[in-house]
N, C-alpha and C positions, 0 to 999 in steps of 0.2 A: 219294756224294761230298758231303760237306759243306763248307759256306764258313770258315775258320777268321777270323783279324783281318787278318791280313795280304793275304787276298782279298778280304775287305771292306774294307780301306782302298784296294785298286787300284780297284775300280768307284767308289768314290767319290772318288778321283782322277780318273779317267777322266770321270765326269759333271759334276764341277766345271769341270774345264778347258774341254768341249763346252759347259757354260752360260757361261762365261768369255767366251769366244770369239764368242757369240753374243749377249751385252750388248755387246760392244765394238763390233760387228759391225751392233749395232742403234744404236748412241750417233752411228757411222761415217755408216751411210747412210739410215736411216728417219729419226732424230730429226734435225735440222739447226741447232737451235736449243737452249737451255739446257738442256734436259732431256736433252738428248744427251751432253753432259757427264754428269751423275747414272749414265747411263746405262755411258756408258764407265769411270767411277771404279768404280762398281761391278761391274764384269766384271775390272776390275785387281785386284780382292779376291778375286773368285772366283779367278782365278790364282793369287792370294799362299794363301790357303788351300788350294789346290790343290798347289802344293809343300809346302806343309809336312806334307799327308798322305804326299803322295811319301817324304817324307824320314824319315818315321815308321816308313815297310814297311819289316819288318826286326828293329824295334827294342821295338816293342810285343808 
């Protein structure tokens, strides 16, 4: 069984969104101050690049 593109673009959808969700997750409740910010904007990229790999399976 091998991974063609389309497989590999799911796990790295998949891991994106799990790191997405866990900078956001960490900007939310660990950081409470400025950098919590930094943190949460970047978990929002993780997401936005996380859909567009989404939107990719398929097509590449």
């Amino acid at each position: 069984m091998g991974m063609n593109k389309n497989t590999i673009l799911g796990w790295a959808t998949f891991i994106m969104f799990i790191m997405g969700f866990l900078l956001i997750g960490l900007g939310i409740f660990r950081y409470r101050d400025v950098s919590g910010w930094g943190f949460a904007a970047t978990g929002v990229g993780f997401l936005a690049n996380a859909w567009v790999f989404n939107a990719l399976k398929g097509r590449v």
